[in-house]
N, C-alpha and C positions, 0 to 999 in steps of 0.2 A: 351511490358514489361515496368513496371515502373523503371527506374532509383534508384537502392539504395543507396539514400542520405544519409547524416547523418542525418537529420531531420527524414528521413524517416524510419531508424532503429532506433530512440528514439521512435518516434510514433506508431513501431509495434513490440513491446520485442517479440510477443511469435512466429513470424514467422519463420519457420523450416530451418533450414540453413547444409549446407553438411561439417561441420565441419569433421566427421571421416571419410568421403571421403579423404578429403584433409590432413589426417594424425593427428590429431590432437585427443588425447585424452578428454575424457568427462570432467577430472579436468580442462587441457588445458583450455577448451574451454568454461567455468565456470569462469576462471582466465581473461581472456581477458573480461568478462563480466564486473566483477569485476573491471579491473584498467577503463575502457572506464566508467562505471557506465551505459550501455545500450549494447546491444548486436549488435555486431561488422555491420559496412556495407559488402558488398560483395567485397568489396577492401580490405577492412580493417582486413578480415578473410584469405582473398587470401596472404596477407602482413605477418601475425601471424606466417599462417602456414608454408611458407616456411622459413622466418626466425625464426623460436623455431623448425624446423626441427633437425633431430641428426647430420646432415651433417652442418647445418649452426649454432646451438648452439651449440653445445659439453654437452647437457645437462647430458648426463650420465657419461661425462669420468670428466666434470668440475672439479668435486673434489678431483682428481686425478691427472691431469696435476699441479694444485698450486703448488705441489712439484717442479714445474721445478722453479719459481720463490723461494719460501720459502728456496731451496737447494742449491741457484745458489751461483755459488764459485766466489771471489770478483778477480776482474778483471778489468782492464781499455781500453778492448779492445769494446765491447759491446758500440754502438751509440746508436742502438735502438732498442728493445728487443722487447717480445711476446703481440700480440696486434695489431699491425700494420702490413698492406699487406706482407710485408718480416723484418726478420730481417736484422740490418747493423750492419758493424762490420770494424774497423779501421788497415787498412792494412799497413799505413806505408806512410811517403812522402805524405801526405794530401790525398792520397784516402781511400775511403767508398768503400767496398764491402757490397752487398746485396746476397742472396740466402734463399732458400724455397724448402721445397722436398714436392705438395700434392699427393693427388690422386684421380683417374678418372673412378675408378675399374665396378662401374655395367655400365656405360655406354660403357665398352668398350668390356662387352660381350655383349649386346645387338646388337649396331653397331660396331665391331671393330675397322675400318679406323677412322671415324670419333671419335667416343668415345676419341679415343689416338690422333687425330690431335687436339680437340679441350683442350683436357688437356693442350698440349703442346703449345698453344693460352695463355690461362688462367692462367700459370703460369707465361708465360713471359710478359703479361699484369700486373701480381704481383710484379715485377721484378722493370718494366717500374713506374708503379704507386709510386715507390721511388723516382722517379728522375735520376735513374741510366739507362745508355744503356745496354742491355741486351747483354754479350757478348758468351754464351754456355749453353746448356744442356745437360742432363743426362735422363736416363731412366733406376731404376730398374721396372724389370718384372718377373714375375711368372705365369705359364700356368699350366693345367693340365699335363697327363703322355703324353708323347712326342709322342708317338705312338697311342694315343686316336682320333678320328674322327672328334671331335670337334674342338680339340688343332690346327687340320689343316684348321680348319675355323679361329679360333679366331689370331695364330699367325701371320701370314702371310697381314691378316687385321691392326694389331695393329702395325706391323714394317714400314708397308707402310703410315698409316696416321705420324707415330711419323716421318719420314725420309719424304715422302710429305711435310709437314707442316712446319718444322725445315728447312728441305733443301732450302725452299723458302724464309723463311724468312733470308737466309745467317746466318743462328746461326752452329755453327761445335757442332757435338754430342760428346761430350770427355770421358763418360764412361758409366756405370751401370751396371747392372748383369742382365741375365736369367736363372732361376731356373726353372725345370719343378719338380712336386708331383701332385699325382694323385690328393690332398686334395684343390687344386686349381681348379677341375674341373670344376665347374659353376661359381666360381668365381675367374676369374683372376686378379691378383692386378698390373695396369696399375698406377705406381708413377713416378712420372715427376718431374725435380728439371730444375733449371735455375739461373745462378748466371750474377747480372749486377756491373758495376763500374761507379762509380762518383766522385765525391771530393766533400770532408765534406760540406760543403756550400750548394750542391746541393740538400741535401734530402730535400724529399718534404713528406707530413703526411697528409693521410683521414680524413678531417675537412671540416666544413662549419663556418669560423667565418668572422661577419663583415657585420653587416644590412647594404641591399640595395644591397650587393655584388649578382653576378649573378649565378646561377645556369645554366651551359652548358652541352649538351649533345653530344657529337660526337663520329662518328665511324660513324658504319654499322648502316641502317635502322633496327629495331624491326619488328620479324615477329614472326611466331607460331610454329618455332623450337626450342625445349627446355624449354617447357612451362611445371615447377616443374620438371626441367631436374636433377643435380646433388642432387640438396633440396630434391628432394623426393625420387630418384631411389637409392641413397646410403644410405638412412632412411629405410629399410626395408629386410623385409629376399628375395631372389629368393624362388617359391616353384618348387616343383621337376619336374616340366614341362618344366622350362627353359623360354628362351627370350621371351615377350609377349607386352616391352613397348617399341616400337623402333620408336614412333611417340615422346617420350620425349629427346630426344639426341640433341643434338647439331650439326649444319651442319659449319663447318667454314673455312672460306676464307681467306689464308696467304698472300694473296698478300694483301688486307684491310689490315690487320694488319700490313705488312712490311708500307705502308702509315700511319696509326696510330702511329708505332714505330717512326717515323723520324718527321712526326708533333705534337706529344709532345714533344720529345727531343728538338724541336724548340724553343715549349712553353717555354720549359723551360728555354729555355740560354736567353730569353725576359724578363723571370720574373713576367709572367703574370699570372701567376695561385699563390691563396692562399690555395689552398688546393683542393686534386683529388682522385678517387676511380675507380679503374678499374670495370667493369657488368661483375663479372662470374654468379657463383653460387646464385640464388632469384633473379638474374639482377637487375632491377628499386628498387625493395624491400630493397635489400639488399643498394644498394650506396646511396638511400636517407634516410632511418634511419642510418647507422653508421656514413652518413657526419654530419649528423644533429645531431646525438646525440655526437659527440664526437667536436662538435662546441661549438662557445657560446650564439647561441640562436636557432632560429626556425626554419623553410623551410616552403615556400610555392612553391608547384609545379603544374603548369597547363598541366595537363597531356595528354587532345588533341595535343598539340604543338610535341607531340613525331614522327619522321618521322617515317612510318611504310613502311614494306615491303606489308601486310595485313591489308588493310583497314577493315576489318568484325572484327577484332581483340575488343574485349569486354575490358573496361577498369584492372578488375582481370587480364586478358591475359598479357595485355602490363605488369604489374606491375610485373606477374611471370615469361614472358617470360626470357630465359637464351641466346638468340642471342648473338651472337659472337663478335668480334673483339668495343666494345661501351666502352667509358670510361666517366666519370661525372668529370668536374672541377667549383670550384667554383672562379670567374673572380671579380676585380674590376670593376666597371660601366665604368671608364673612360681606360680600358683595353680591352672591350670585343670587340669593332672593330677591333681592331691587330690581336686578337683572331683568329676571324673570316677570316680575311686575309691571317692569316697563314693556318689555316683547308683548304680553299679555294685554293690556291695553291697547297696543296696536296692532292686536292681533297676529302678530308674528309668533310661528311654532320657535320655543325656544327650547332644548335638550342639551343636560349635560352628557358630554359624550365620550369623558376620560380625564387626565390629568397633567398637569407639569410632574416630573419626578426627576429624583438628583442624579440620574443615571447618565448615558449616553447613546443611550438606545432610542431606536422609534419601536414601540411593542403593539401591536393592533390585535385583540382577539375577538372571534369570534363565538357565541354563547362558552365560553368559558375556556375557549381551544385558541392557542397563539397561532396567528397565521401570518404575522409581521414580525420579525426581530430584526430592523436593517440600523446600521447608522447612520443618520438624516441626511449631514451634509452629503453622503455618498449619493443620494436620490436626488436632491435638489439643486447643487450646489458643484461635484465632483465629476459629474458628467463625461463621457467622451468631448476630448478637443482634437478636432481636425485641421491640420494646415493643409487645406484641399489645393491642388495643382490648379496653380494657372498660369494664363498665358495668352497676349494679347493676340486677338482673332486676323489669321491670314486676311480677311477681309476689310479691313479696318483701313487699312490705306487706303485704297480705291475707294471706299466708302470717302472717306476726307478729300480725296483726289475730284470728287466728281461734285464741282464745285456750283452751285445755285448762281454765280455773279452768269455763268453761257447762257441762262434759260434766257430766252426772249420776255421781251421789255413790253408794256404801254409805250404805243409811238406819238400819240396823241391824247387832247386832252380828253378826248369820248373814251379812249379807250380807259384812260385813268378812272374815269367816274365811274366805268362796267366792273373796272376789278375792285374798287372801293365796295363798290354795292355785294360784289360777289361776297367779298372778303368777309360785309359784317354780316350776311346771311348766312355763310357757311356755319355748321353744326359747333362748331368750338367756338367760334365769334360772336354765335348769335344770343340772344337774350334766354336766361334760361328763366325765368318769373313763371316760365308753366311748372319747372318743379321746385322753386324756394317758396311761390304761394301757398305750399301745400304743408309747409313748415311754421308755426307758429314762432316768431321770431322777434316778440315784443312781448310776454308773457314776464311776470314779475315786476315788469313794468322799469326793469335798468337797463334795458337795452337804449344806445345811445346809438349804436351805428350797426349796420346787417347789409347782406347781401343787396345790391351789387359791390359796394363803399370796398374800398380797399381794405380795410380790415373790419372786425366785427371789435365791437367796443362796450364792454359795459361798465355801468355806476358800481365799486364797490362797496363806497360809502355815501349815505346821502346827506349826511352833514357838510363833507368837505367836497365831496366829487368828484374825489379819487377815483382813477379808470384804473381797465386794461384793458389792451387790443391785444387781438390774436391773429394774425392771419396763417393761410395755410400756401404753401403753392409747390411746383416740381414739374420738370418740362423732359420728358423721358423722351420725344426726339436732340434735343441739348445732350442730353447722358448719353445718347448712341451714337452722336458724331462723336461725344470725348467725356469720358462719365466721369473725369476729374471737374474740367470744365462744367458738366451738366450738374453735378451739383452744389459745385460754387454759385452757378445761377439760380438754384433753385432758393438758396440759402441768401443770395442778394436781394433776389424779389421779393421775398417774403420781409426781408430787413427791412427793404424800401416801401413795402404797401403799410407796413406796422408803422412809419416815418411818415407816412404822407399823412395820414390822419393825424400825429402832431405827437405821438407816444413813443417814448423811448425806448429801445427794442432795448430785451436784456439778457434773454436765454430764447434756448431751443430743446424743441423734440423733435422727432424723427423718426419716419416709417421707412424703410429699405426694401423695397417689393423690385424683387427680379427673379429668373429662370431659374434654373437646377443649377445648385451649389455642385453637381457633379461634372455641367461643363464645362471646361479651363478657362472657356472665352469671359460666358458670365463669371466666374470668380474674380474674372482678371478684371470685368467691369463692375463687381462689385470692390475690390480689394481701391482700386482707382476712385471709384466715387467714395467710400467709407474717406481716404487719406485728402480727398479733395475737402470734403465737408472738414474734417478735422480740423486742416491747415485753416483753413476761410474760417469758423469759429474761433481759432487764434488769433486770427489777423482782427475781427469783428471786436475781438472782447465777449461775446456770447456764448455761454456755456452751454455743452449738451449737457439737461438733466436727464434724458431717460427716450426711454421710444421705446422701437419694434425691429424685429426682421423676419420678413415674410418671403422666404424662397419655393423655390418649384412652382413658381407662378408659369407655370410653360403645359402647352399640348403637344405629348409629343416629341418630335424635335426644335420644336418653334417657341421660343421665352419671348414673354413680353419685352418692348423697351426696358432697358435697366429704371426703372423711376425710382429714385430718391424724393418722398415727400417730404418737407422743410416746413413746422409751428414753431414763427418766433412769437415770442410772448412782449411788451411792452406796457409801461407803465405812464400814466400824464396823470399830471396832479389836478387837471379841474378839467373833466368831460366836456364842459361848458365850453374850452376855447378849441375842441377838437374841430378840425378839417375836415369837410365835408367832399364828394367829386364832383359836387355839381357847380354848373356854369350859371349861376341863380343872377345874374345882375348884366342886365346890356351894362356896354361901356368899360369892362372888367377889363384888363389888357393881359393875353396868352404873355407866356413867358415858357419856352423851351430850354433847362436846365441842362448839361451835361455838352457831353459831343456826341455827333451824328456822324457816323462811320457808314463805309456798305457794306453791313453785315445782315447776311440774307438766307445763312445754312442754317437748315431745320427750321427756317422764320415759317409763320402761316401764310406770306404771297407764296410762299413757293410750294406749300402745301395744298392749300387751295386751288391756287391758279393752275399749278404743273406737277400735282400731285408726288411731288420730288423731296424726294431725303437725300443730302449729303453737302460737302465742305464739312467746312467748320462753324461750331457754334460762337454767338459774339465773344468777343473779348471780356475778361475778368478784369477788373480795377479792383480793388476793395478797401483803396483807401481812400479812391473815388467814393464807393458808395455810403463809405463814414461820414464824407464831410457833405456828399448830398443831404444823409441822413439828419445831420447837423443847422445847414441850413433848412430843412424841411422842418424841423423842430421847433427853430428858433423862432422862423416867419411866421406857425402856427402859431406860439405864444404869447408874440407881441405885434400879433394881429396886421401881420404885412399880408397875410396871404389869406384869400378868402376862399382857395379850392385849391386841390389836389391831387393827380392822379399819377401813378407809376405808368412808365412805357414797359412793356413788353410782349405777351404774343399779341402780332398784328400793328403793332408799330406806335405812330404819333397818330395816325389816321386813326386807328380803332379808338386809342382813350379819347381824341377830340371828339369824336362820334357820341362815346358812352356817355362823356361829361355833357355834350350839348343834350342829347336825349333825358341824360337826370334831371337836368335842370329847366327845359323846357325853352332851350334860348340856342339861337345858331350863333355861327365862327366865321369870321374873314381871317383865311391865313392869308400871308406874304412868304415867298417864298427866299430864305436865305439870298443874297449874294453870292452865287458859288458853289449851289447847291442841287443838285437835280431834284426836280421836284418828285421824280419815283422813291430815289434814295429817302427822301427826309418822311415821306409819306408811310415808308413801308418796311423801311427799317429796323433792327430790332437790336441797337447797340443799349448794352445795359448802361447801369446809373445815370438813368434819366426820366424827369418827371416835368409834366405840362405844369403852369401853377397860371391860377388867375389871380392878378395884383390889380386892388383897387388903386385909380389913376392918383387918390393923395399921398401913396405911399410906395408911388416906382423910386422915388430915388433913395428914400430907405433901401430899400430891396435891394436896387442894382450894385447900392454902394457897397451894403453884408455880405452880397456876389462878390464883386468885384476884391474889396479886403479880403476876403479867405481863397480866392481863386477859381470859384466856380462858375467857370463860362454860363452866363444865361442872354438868353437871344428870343428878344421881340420877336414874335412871328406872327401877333395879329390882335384880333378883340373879340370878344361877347360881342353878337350884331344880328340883329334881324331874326327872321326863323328859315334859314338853310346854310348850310357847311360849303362855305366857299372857299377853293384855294383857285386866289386869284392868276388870272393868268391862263385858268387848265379847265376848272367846271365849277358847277353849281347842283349844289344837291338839297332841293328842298326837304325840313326835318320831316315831312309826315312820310315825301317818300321813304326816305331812312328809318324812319320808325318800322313801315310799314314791313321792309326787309327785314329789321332786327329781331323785329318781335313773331315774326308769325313761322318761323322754318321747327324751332322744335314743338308748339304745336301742332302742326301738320305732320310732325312723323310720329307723336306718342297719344295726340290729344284726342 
């Protein structure tokens, strides 16, 4: 077979090339004609298509995420915002916090372990690519129905790679969520976040500048695992037959990368690297045009020099492979022996593999033959942009119209105590400790707060005690009754769990997982949730640094709920005074923050109990949820408040549940004046949080209440061991235990 040079594809325009094989549309493919002035090489096509894919441009949500820039609220916390590997953000006392939430969703139904080990790789590779050590992650997840056949394939795969992979690399898992809906069934949305620390100084940025500077490649050898792995498998719809591409996944190796992680961090305190790019997603494609283009001149890369695992490996191969644990730095000439020294030591394969040059070209040859001549930003950066049609779904009314307040009620108080119980057994409410025990999540020994706790919290410093919380959260039945609404909620909850443990929310990321970008409906609920998050991050003061979007999460004709996942990040200056959710002291007095509304569409009684979607999702405050936020801070600090918990799915009955079970102590409610006792039990009206106020310090509290205007209302005490709401029933905690803890056992254990 001849060699497709670039000479070689000047000299034969009209030869047939598998462009719509490799995902690329006829304009596409016409376009890339067009900037090249000849029709691409077979490198050069292989290069297009996986970076102009949906997963590696954003070409359909582009004009919709601007709004995070265009909206972003002025702030002095943000180092380095959307564009680069992660964003940073300025925690205090000279360090940089980083963190990133993306996702890894088709590849982790196809192979599950894998699929979600190697997510959990490629974020903390993002993480690391700052400059920062990666100190935690998170994992939210969503499965199909709990009870479904498949769910017991895909779970159980996806907990093992995420707790493999993390576990080994000594990173502690500090929270996330699992949501099961049946609407996830082919496709489950596998999102990984990981937050690293540095000092300001240390970040480092995806660049190639400085002719003669070296282009290095290290890590793990390239092989033929993951070749148009993320690039292409999250670029497309599933069809209703299910997993068919389990040769494009990714296989990955945490102990390589635990070596990777410690010999860059090397690099880094030597000061030897001018600019670096972690290989996920396009691999070679991807780090040599965004270094190149976001440098200040050219690249030349010799691209036999690549160590392979697979020598048969066809140059297209090497370029798309998505091999695991490989990072690209670019080296001063009189640096790159240290370089090498250092890799060497830790055993990491390290090869030079080309250059910076003054040019404007990206040139890639192979044994001596050019089979690259594109210009970078065109690959990386200039992409197709689509303003795809949308248009809110004829269904949508009727869907809001078909409102959760007509279901039938508990008429009595037995009946009250059957749906309580139902409520915290069912599969989303119930306890998940069968898959967070299986995550090492005290490892390093900073971890200060982990799953269940509202947010996960770690020591940055241990001199002073400086934290950060992360929590994660997104409620994709909210985003389907009104996906502006749905993820302003998603973006509250998470403000408010980051708050309750006593840390000052400061920025956000965000994963965007919804259907085919080519249905109007989903455009229209993504184009709604993008402007909803945007708006509510203004309103909040919390800037987006960075995230994901992962579309064609659909089988078929059926897209998943639109889910909007939501990482706010927060900062508390001494871990020591953080809020805990547990109910640790009889005699504590409940204190119910906010207002209780009957808001019940897309709640879990009604999912639960009446298997029922539709109304409307709760109402949005947000300037509500600031000043909860404010006193939830406040009271943490100067020690008014001894527990915490956010309300939302499952109402004021589920967090009293979770906090008495934490804590090992039961609850006598009282039921409002004026209040039904379904409504205030089961409700699910945002900016509102339980808090337990030790009895010396109710009139502090009530007073800092009362002066800033945030209704808080007695509704009972720490007492005995079972959850009473007077008046209606009694629920002793072991029964409640017994229910909370043993339903997802019973389906995976």
């Amino acid at each position: 077979m001849t060699l497709d040079t670039v000479k070689h594809a000047a000299e034969t325009p009209d030869a047939p090339q598998p462009w719509a094989e490799l995902g690329l549309k006829q304009d596409e493919y016409e376009r890339v004609r067009t900037i090249l002035g000849r029709r691409p090489t077979g490198a050069e096509l292989a290069m297009y298509s996986v970076m102009w894919s949906e997963h590696c441009s954003y070409k359909s949500s582009k004009v919709h995420l601007r709004q995070f820039g265009e909206k972003a609220p002025a702030n002095d916390v943000l180092l380095v915002g959307i564009g680069e590997n992660a964003g940073v953000v300025d925690a205090g006392q000279g360090y940089a916090v980083t963190f990133k939430v993306e996702s890894h969703n088709h590849p982790s139904y196809i192979e599950p372990y894998q699929g979600a080990a190697t997510g959990i790789g490629g974020i903390v590779r993002d993480i690391l690519a700052m400059g920062a050590r990666p100190v935690a992650v998170m994992d939210p997840l969503r499965f199909g129905a709990a009870d479904h056949p498949d769910t017991k394939r895909v779970l159980p795969g996806v907990v093992s790679g995420i707790g493999g992979y993390g576990n080994c690399l000594g990173l502690p898992n500090i929270g996330g969520e699992v949501v099961f809906d049946p609407c996830y069934q082919g496709n489950p949305l596998v999102n990984a976040l990981c937050v690293g620390v540095m000092k300001h100084e240390d970040i480092h940025l995806a660049k190639a500048s400085g002719a003669g500077n070296k282009v290095i490649l290290y890590g793990a050898r390239t092989g033929g695992d993951g070749i148009g792995g993320v690039s292409v498998l999250a670029s497309e719809t599933f069809d209703s037959t299910g997993p068919a591409k389990r040769p494009a996944v990714q296989v990955g190796d945490p102990f390589q990368e635990k070596l990777l992680i410690e010999c860059t961090l090397e690099v880094f305190r030597e000061h030897l690297v001018e600019g670096i790019q972690d290989l996920g997603g396009a691999g070679l494609s991807c780090a040599t045009s965004e270094l190149a283009s976001a440098g200040s001149g050219g690249m030349r890369v010799e691209l036999d020099t690549v160590p392979l695992r697979d020598a048969t490996l066809s140059p297209e191969e090497i370029l798309m492979s998505e091999s695991q644990e490989r990072m690209c730095a670019i080296v001063e000439p009189d640096k790159v022996d240290r370089f090498l020294e250092i890799c060497e030591k830790w055993d990491v394969i390290a090869t030079v593999i080309g250059e910076v040059t003054d040019g404007e070209r990206l040139e890639i040859f192979w044994h001596g033959e050019q089979i690259v001549d594109v210009p970078p930003r065109t690959v990386a950066h200039e992409g197709p942009v689509y303003e795809r049609p949308y248009a809110r779904p004829e269904w949508q009314d009727a869907l809001q119209a078909d409102d959760a307040a007509k279901l039938p009620r508990p008429a009595t108080g037995e009946e009250l105590r059957e749906q309580v119980l139902r409520l915290v057994a069912s599969p989303n409410q119930a306890s998940k400790s069968w898959i967070t025990s299986q995550y090492d999540r005290f490892v390093q020994g900073n971890t200060v707060l982990a799953q269940p706790e509202d947010s996960g919290m770690v020591r940055i410093d241990e001199e002073t005690n400086l934290g950060v919380a992360v929590a994660t959260d997104g409620n994709g039945r909210y985003a389907k009754l009104d996906p502006y609404a749905g993820a302003q909620l998603a973006l509250a909850e998470s403000y408010r769990n980051v708050a309750a443990t006593g840390a000052r929310p400061l920025a956000i990321s965000n994963c965007l997982n919804f259907g085919s970008p080519e249905d109007p409906a989903v455009m229209w609920q993504f184009a709604e949730a993008t402007r909803g998050l945007a708006d509510g991050c203004l309103a909040l003061g919390t800037p987006v640094t960075g995230g994901n979007v992962s579309l064609y999460n659909q089988t078929g004709d059926t897209a998943i709920h639109p889910t909007p996942v939501v990482a706010v990040l927060g900062v508390i200056d001494d871990v020591n005074r953080r809020t805990p959710m547990a109910f640790a002291e009889q005699g504590q007095l409940l204190y119910l923050l906010g207002d209780t509304r009957e808001e019940l569409g897309g709640s879990a009684w009604s999912q639960v109990i009446h298997d029922h979607l539709g109304g409307l999702p709760p109402a949005v405050d947000l300037d509500r949820e600031k000043l909860l936020g404010e006193i939830l801070i406040s009271g943490s600090r100067d020690g008014m408040i001894d527990a915490a918990h956010d309300l939302s799915d499952g109402g004021l009955i589920q967090a009293v549940v979770e906090s008495c079970l934490r804590g090992g102590n039961g609850a006598r409610i009282v039921v409002p004046d004026g209040l039904d006792p379904f409504v205030l039990l089961f409700s699910e009206s945002a900016g509102r949080a339980v808090v337990a106020v030790p009895r010396s310090e109710e009139l502090r509290f009530t007073d800092m209440c009362g002066a800033r205007g945030l209704p808080a209302t007695r509704i009972g005490v720490v007492d005995g061991e079972s959850v009473e709401v007077q008046g209606q029933f009694d629920l002793p905690l072991a029964e409640v235990r017994d229910a909370y803890e043993a339903t997802i056992p019973a389906l995976f254990g």
